[in-house]
Phi, psi and omega in degrees: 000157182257097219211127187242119189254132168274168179050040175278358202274011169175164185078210197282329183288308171322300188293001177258326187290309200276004180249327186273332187270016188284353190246148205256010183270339173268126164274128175226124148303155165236134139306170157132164192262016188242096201292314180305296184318281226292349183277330188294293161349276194301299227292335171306338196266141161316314209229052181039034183265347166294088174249179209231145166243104149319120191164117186298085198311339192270025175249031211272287184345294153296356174227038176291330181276315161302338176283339174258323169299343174277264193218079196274333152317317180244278201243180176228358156187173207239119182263007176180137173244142185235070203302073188254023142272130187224115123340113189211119189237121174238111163213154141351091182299062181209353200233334181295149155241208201294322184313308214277328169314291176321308201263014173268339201267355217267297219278325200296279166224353179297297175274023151265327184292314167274332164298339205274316170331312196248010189236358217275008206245024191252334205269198265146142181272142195157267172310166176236156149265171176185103171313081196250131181247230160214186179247023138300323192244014182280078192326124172067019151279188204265174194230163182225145199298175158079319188294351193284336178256014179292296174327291184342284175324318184292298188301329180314283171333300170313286206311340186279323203304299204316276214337288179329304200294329166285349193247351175238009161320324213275312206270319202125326187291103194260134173258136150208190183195135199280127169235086221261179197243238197271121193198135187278088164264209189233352156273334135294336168289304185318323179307301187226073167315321156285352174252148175257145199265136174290004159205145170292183218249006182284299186320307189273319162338279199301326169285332175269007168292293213282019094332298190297312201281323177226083091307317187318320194303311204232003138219150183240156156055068217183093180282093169299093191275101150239108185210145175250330224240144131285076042251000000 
């Protein structure tokens, strides 16, 4: 299979490419703007099957065409996509200004929106998109200060899943999206510098690889909450 991770270079996105690349039949790009990480990242893999894009996803408009070209370079169509980069700023909304909102709504959902946008002529009857959002963006879980428009960004990205899975039925293409709860990144330690997260960042990698390869089977347009814990 053919599988493109955004935010692969740590976190959850390194641990869904090195849970995808155990099978040596998958070729998988990884993203992301830090080229030294994402080669450290590919280096985890069995079978040399991890390759690396350098690339700031929110410059994808102007540089959409060096974006395809890279990577069209490695593969000519995509059986799973993985929007796994995620911006997370925790203040006070009262304390946020106009940057740090623009750029959590930039990485959050504009440029997942636009990549699937700009990948969709890759795709396939078949393919899956996959979302990963947060149960911060979960309609009716609990919400925590400091978190709102981070949150905010994430129900967008849900709200596209539904949306998608309906305008590309037609294609084939089935979308959904993963809302995970507490998961030990660095974007949950910033959030909740005194709590410990109920799940590693292995764990959930690996759960959205075996997601990405069979949800398709058995749901479209499905916003998927995993968390047993609050938060």
């Amino acid at each position: 299979m053919n599988i493109l991770i955004t935010g692969g270079s740590k976190g959850i996105g390194m641990e869904a490419a090195k849970a995808l690349s155990e099978n040596k039949n998958n070729k998988i790009v990884i993203t992301g703007r830090d080229m030294t990480a994402l080669k450290k990242a590919a280096s985890g893999s069995s079978f040399g099957n991890i390759h690396c894009i350098g690339f700031d996803l929110t410059h994808l408009i102007e540089k959409k065409e060096l974006f395809v070209k890279q990577v069209k370079e490695i593969f000519n169509s995509i059986d799973i996509l993985i929007n796994n980069a995620g911006y997370l700023v925790n203040k006070k909304f009262e304390d946020y200004n106009e940057k740090d909102i623009r750029l959590m709504m930039e990485v959050n959902f504009f440029a997942p929106a636009l990549l699937i946008k700009t990948l969709l002529s890759f795709m396939h009857k078949g393919s899956h998109i996959v979302n990963i959002s947060s149960m911060g963006g979960y309609q009716g879980s609990a919400k925590f200060p400091g978190l709102s428009c981070y949150s905010a960004s994430k129900a967008a990205i849900a709200c596209l899943t539904e949306c998608l899975a309906v305008e590309l039925s037609e294609k084939g293409v089935s979308v959904n999206c993963l809302s995970p709860g507490s998961v030990d990144t660095e974007m949950f330690q910033k959030a909740f510098p005194n709590l410990k997260a109920n799940l590693s960042s292995k764990e959930m990698g690996e759960l959205v690889a075996w997601f990405a390869v069979n949800g398709n089977k058995y749901f479209n347009g499905k916003i998927i909450p995993v968390s047993f814990a609050t938060p």
